[in-house]
N, C-alpha and C positions, 0 to 999 in steps of 0.2 A: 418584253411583249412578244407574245408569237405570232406567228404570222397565219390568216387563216385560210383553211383550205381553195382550191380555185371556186368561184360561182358562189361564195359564201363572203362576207362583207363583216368587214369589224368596226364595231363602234365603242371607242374609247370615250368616258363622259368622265365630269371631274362638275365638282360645289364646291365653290369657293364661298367663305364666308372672312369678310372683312370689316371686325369689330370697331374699328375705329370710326366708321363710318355708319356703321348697323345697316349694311348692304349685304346682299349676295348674288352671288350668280352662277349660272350655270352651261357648260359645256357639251359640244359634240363631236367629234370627229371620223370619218367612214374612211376607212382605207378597204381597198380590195386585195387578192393574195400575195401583189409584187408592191403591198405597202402606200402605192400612191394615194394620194388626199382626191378622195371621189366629192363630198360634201362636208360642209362644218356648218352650226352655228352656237351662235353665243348668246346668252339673252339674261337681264337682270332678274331677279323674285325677289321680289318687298315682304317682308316681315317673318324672315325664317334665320334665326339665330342657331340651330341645331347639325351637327356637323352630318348626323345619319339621316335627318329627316331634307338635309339637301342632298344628299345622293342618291337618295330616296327620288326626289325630284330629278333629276340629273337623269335618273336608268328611268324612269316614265318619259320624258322629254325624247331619250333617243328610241324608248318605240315606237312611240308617236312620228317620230321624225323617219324612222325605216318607214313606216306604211304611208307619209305623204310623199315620199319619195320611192315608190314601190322597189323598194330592197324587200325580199320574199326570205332571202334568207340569211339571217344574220347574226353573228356576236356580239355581246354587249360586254364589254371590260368596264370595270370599278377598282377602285383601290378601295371599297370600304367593304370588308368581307363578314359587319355582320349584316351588312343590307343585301349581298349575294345571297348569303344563303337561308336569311328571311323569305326570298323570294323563291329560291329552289329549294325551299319547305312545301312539301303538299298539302298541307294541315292549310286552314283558314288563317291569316295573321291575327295574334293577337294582341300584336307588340306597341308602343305608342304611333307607331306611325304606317299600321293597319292596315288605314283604306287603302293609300298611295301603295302600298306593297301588291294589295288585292286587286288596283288598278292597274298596276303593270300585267301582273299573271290575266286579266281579263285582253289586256289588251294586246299582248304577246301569240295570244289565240288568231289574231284578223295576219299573222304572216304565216306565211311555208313553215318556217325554223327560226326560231329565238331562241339562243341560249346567253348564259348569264358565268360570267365568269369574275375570279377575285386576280386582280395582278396588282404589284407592287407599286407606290408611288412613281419609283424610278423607275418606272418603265411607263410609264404617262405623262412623258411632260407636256406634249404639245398642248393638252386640255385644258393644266391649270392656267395658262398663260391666257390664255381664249378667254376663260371666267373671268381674270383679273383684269379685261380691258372692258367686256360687258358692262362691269360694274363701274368701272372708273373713265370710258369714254363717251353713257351718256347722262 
C-alpha cells in the first residue's frame, strides 16, 4: 500500500463475504500521509452473496463516509480491480452492478478529489479483519 500525498486521505475498504453463515460485511479504514488510523468503520449488508457487488458496496460506503466526515480530498484503495476500473470508466455502467457503480461516480462529485485505486490483498489487511467482526460480532 502507498502512502498518500500530505492533505490527501486514504481509504482502504474491503467485503467480506462469509458463506457459511450467508452474511457479509463491509469495511473502512482512513489513514492520512504518516499512515496513522484517522477513522474506521465496519457495518454488516444482508443479502449480498457476490464478491464485486460487495466491493461495489464497500467503495460507495467509503464516499459516503469521506463526505460525513468532511475529508475533501481522498483515495479510495480496493483489492477488486474489476470494480476500480468499472468506476474509472467514463462510459455509463452497464455491468450487473451498474447503479452502485454510477452511485459512486455521482457521489464522488460532492468532495474536492476522489480517486479510486486497485492495490493487492496484501497490502489490506487491516480492512478484512474489520468485515469479519462486523459480521460475526453482531
Amino acid at each position: 500500500m502507498g502512502t498518500p500525498p500530505p492533505r490527501l486521505v486514504q481509504s482502504n475498504v474491503d467485503g467480506a463475504i462469509f458463506k457459511e453463515t450467508n452474511k457479509a460485511g463491509i469495511d473502512v479504514v482512513v489513514r492520512d500521509s504518516q499512515r496513522w488510523v484517522l477513522a474506521a468503520l465496519s457495518e454488516k449488508v444482508e443479502g449480498v452473496q457476490n464478491a464485486e457487488v460487495i466491493e461495489a458496496f464497500a467503495i460507495r460506503r467509503a464516499v459516503r463516509f469521506a463526505i460525513e466526515t468532511s475529508f475533501s480530498c481522498v483515495i479510495i484503495e480496493s483489492n477488486s480491480l474489476s470494480v476500480v476500473k468499472a468506476i474509472q470508466d467514463t462510459a455509463e455502467s452497464t455491468c450487473h452492478m451498474g447503479h452502485i457503480i454510477d452511485d459512486v461516480k455521482h457521489l464522488s462529485m460532492a468532495v474536492k478529489s476522489c480517486e479510486f485505486h486497485h492495490t493487492k490483498r496484501e497490502a489490506n489487511q487491516v480492512a478484512p479483519t474489520l468485515a469479519h467482526n462486523a459480521v460475526h460480532l453482531t
